[in-house]
N, C-alpha and C positions, 0 to 999 in steps of 0.2 A: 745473391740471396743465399741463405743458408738452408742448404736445402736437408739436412739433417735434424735441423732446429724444428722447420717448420714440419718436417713429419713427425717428430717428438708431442710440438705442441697442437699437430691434426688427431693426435691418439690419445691424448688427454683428454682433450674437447669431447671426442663422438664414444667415450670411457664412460661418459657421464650418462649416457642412455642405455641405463641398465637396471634390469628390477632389481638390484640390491646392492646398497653401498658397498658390499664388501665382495671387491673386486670386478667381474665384469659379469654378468648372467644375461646375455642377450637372446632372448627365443626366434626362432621365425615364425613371423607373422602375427605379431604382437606387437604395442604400441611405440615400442621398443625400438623393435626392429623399423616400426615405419619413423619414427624421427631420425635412426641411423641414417635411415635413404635420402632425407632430405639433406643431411651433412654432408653424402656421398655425391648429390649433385650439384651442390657447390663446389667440389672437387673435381669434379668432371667441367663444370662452368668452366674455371677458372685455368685449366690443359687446354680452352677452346673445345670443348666436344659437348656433342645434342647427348639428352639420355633421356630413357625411354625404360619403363619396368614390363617385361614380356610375363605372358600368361602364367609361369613357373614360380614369378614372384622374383628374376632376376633383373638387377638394375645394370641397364644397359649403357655405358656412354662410346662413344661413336667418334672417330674422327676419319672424316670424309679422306680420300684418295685419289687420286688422275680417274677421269670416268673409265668405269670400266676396270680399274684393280682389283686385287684379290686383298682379304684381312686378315692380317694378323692378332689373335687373342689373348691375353692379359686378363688374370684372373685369379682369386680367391675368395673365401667367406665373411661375411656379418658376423655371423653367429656364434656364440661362444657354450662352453659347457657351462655351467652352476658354476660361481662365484670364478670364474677363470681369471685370465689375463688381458691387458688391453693390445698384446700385439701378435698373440693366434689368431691368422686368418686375417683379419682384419689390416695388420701390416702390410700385407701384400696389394690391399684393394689402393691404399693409403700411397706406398709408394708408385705403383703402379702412374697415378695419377700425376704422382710429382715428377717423374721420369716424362711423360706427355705433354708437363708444364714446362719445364725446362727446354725442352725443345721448341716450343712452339714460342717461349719467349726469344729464343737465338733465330727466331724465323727459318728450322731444320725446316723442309718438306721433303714427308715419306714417298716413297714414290708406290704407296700401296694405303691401304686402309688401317684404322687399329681401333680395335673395340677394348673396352674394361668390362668385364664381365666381375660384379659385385652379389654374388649368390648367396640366397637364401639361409640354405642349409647344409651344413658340411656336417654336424657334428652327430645328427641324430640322436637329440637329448627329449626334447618333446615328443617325437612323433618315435616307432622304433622302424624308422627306415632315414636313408642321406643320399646325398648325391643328385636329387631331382634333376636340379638346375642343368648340370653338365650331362645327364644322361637324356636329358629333353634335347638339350642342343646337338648330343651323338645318336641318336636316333635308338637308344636304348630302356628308355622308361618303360618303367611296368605300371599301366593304368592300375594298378589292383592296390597299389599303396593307397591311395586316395583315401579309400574306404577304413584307413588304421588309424587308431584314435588314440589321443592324449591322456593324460591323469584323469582327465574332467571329464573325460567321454566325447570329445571336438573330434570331429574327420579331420583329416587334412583336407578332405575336399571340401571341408562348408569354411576350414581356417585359412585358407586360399581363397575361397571366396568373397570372405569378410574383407581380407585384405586388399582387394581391387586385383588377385588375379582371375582365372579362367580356367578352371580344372577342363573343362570340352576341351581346349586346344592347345593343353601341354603336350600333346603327341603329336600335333603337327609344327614343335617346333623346330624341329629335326634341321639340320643345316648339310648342305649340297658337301662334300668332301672337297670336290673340286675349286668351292671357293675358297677354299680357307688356308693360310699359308703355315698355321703353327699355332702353337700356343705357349705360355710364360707364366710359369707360375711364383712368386714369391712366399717365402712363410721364413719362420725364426724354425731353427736347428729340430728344437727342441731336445736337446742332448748335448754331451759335452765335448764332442769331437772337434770342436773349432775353438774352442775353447782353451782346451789339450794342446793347440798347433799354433795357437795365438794366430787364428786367422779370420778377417770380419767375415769372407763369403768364402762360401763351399760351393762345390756344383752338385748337383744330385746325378748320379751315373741310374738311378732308374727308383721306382717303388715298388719295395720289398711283397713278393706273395705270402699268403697267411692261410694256413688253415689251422683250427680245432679241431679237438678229437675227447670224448668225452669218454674215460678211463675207468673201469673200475675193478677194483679187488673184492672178491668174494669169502670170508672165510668162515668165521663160527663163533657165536658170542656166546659169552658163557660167565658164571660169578668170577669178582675179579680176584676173591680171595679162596677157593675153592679149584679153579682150574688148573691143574699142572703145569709149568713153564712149559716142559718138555712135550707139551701135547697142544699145548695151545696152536689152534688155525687163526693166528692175529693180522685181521683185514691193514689194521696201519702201521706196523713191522713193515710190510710187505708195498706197501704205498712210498712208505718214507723211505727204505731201499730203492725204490724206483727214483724217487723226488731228487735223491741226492746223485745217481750214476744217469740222469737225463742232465742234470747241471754239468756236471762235470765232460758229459760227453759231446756237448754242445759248444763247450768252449773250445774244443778241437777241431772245430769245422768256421772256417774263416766267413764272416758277414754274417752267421747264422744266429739265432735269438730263437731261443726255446723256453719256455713259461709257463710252471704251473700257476694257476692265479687263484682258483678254488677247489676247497677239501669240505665234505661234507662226511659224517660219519655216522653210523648205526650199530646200538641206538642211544649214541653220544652220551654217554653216563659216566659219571666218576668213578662207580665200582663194577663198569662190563669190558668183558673185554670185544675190543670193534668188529664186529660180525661182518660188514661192509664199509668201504670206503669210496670214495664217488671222486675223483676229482677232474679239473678239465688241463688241457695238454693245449699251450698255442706254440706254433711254430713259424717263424717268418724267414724268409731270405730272396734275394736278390734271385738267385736261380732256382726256379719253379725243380729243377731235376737234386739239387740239392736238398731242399724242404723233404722231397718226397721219398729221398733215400735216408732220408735222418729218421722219418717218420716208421719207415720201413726198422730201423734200428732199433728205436723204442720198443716197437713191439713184439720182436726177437727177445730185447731186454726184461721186460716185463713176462712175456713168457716163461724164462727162463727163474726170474726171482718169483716168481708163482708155484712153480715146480720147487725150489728150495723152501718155499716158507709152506709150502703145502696148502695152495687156499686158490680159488678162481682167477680167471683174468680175461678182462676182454679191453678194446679199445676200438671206436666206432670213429672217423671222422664227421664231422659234426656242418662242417664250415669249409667254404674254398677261395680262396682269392687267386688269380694266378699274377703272377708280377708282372709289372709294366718298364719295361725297359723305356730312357730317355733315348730321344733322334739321335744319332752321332752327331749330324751337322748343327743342330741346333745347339749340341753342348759346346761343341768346339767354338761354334762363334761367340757364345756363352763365354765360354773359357779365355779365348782372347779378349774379352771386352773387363773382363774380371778383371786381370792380370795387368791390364794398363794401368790401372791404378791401386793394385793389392800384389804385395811382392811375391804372394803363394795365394792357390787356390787348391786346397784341396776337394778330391773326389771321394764320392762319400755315396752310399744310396740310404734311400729314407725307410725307416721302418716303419713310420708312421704311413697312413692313408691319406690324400687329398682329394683335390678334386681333380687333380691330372688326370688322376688315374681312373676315370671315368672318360675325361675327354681325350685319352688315347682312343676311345674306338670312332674318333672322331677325325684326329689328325697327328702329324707328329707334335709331343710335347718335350718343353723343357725346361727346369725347374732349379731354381736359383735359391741355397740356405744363408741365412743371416743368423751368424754368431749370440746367444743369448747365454746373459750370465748365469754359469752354474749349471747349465744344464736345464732350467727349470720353467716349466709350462705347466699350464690348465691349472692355476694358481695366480694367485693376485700378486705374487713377487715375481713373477714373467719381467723378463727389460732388457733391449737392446740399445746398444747406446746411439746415438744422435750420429756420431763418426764414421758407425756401422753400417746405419742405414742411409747418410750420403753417398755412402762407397757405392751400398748395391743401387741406388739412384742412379749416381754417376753410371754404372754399367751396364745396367738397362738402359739407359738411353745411346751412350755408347752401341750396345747389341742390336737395338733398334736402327741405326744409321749403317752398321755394317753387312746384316742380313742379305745374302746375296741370295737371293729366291726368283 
């Protein structure tokens, strides 16, 4: 079988269930999302595995173990942002499955259990919260999201309801630590560092911490043709000195990703000059002590060009993530299993968010990138190729047969 082919043309197929032709828009817990599930359980059918959708709205598929093993978990997202790609998120459930298939046609038996965990909600585009599904099963949910509503004014707790799950007992569905042997997540790069190395898998060495800090400059507005150069207090002089020695100073610090993303200004006019400027500061890296000494720099920096342009400064952190580092052992096995059939695997951590990184407070995780061209996601030109993703097939099932746990 070609098992590249067939995950090619499984992500075409379930590409189709989506509110708008252009590209992919898959909501959770929309009709959407419930025809996806049903594609999803033939995929699970057909690896030999029961599936079941628990109270969170996650679909479960199941393949049984010697009585009495422990499971191993396999897992990613449905769900897509506004007109996205057909292979965020949903790749991973996809291959996942085929990696379970393949095995189960060579008559492998695990000598432990293995669930596909196919979740809801990664993206956090309808509702403004993500993560349920894996923070339900790490014992981490906050009943209090329930109650946040859509465009439309929908709870998630009456859109979970609609949809056959059970807002009462997404808190009990918290899972024993001691069961569980790990967890595997797959997705596309979404970046071009495999790209760069010409190599189909990477391993993920852990995901990146993220905080915001919402920035601002204070100065003095005044006519734009009336005010002295030499006196003017110009709120975005003083921003955009910053904008440019935060770029610049972030490329000196190895894995780190520093990002203004928005400027707002006051009182944005073509003949004032900017009395205030507002903008926000993201920072990500691999080492939570790294993040937090860059951040610490910034705001030396900005201090300091406040004091030269002569106008306010302050910087608030807004947002925290702290980073989740991948198991060793689960990389290394990772690693070897990669490697058998990919002449290089590069090591790489994710800037991006998963859903790993919620089920670290669950167990050890570890997390397998697939080569996409150009770099490009959450966009309808998303594509890995067919070769790409027999490879990471081939090696998850591989990983799965050498697990020594």
């Amino acid at each position: 079988m070609n098992w590249g082919q067939a995950a090619q043309d499984r992500l075409s197929e379930i590409a189709r269930h989506s509110a708008d032709p252009d590209g992919v828009t898959r909501f959770p817990f929309t009709p959407e999302h419930g025809a996806a599930l049903d594609v999803i359980r033939s995929w699970m059918s057909l690896a030999g595995m029961s599936s079941r959708m628990d109270a969170s709205g996650t679909l479960i598929g199941r393949k049984e173990g010697p009585i009495g093993s422990k499971t191993f978990l396999i897992g990613s997202h449905q769900d897509s942002v506004r007109n996205g790609g057909r292979y965020d998120g949903i790749m991973g459930i996809a291959l996942g499955c085929l990696a379970m298939q393949k095995l189960s046609d060579a008559g492998t038996e695990l000598p432990f259990s293995v669930e596909i965990l196919a979740f809801a909600d990664e993206e956090g585009v309808r509702f403004p919260t993500a993560l349920m599904g894996p923070r339900a099963l790490a014992g981490t949910f906050d009943p209090s999201v329930l109650t946040m509503t859509d465009k439309d004014g929908q709870t998630l707790g009456d859109a979970l309801t609609a949809f056959g799950g059970d807002p009462r007992k997404v808190s009990q569905l918290s899972r024993d630590p001691s069961d569980v042997l790990g967890y595997l997540e797959m997705h596309i790069e979404q970046g071009p560092v495999l790209e760069i190395e010409d190599a189909p898998l990477g391993i993920v060495t852990g995901i990146c911490g993220i905080e915001r800090n919402a920035v601002t400059f204070t100065g003095e507005t005044g006519h734009a043709g009336t005010v002295p150069m030499q006196s003017r207090r110009d709120a975005l002089v003083a921003a955009s000195g910053f904008i440019s020695e935060v770029f610049d100073a972030a490329q000196a610090v190895p894995d780190l990703r520093a990002t203004v993303g928005t400027i707002s200004l006051h009182p944005n006019v073509v003949n004032a000059v900017p009395g205030r400027a507002e903008l926000t500061l993201e920072i990500r890296s691999l080492s939570d002590a790294a993040r937090k000494s860059f951040a610490e720099v910034t705001r030396t920096m900005g201090q300091r060009i406040s004091q030269d342009r002569n106008v306010g400064f302050s910087s608030v952190r807004t947002y925290e993530q702290p980073a989740v580092p991948c198991d060793k052992d689960l990389t290394k096995t990772l690693e070897l299993a990669v490697t058998r059939s990919c002449s290089t695997a590069p090591r790489l951590p994710s800037g991006a968010t998963h859903d790993a990184s919620a089920m670290a407070d669950l167990c050890p995780i570890s997390m397998l990138f697939v080569r996409c061209r150009d770099g490009v996601s959450h966009k309808p030109e998303e594509f890995a190729s067919d070769a790409d993703m027999d490879a990471a097939i081939q090696a998850v099932a591989s990983f799965l047969t050498n697990l020594d746990l």
